[in-house]
C-alpha positions as CSV (number, residue, x, y, z in Angstrom):
1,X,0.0,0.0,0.0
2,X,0.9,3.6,-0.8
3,X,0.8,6.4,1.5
4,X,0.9,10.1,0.4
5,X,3.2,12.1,2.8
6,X,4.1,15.8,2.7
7,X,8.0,16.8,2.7
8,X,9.3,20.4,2.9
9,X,12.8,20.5,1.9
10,X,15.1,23.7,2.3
11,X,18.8,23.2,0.9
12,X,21.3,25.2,2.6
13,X,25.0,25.4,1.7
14,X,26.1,21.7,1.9
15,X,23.3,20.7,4.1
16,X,19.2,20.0,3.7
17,X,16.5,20.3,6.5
18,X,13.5,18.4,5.4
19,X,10.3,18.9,7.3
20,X,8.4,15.3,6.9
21,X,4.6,15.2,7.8
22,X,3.5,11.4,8.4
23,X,0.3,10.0,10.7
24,X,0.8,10.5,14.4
25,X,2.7,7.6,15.8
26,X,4.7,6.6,12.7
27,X,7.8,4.9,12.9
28,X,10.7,6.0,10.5
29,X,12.4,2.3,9.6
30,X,15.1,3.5,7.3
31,X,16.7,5.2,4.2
32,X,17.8,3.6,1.2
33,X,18.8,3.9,-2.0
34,X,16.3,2.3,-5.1
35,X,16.4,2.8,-8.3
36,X,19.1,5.3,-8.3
37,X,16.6,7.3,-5.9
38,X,16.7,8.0,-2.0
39,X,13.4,6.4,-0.5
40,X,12.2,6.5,3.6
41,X,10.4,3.6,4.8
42,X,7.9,4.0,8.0
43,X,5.3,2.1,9.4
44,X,2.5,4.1,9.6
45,X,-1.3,4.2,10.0
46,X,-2.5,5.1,6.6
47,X,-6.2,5.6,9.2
48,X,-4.2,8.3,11.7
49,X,-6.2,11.3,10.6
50,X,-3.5,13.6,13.0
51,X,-0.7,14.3,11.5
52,X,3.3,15.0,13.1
53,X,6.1,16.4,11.3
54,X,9.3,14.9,11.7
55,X,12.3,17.1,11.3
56,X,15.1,15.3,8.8
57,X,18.4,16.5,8.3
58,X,20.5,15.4,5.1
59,X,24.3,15.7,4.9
60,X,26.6,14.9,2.9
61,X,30.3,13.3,3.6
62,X,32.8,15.7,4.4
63,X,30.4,18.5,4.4
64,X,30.2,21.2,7.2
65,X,27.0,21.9,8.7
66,X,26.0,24.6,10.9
67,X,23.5,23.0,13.1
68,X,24.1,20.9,16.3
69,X,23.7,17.1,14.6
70,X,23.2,16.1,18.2
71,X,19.9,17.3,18.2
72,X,18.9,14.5,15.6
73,X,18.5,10.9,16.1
74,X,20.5,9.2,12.9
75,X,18.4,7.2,10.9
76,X,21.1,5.9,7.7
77,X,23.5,6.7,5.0
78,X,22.6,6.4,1.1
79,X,25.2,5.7,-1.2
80,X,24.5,7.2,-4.5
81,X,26.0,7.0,-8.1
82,X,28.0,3.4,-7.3
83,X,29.3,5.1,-4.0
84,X,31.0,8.0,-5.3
85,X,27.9,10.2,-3.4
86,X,27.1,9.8,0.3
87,X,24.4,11.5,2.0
88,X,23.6,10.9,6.0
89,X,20.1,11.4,7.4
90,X,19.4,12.3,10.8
């Protein structure tokens, strides 16, 4: 089953914060790479009528950031373009 979601993305220097809107209670399994294309899987309830915004943070390697990545609970790495790309989500 598909679930529509709602994802704000604002790229700053080397850095993207993504504001993620899923069903209240969702679970955030993982990031991977498919297809050539970065995917999230969560277990949600596609019946939650409340929604909660989860606040994603996407780096990539040897990048500065300017925010405190403490603050964010990691979720993976995605490996793009047979590895010569790697992007971190927290």
């Amino acid at each position: 089953m598909y679930f529509s979601i709602s994802l704000l993305c604002v790229s700053l220097f080397y850095w993207t914060y993504c504001g993620l809107e899923l069903p209240l209670g969702s679970q955030i399994l993982s990031v991977k790479e498919q297809r050539n294309e970065v995917v999230l899987y969560a277990l949600v309830n596609p019946d939650e009528e409340i929604r909660e915004t989860y606040n994603i943070l996407v780096y990539g390697t040897v990048h500065d950031i300017e925010v405190n990545i403490s603050d964010y609970e990691f979720l993976d790495s995605v490996l793009l373009q047979s590895g010569s790309l790697v992007f971190h989500y927290n």
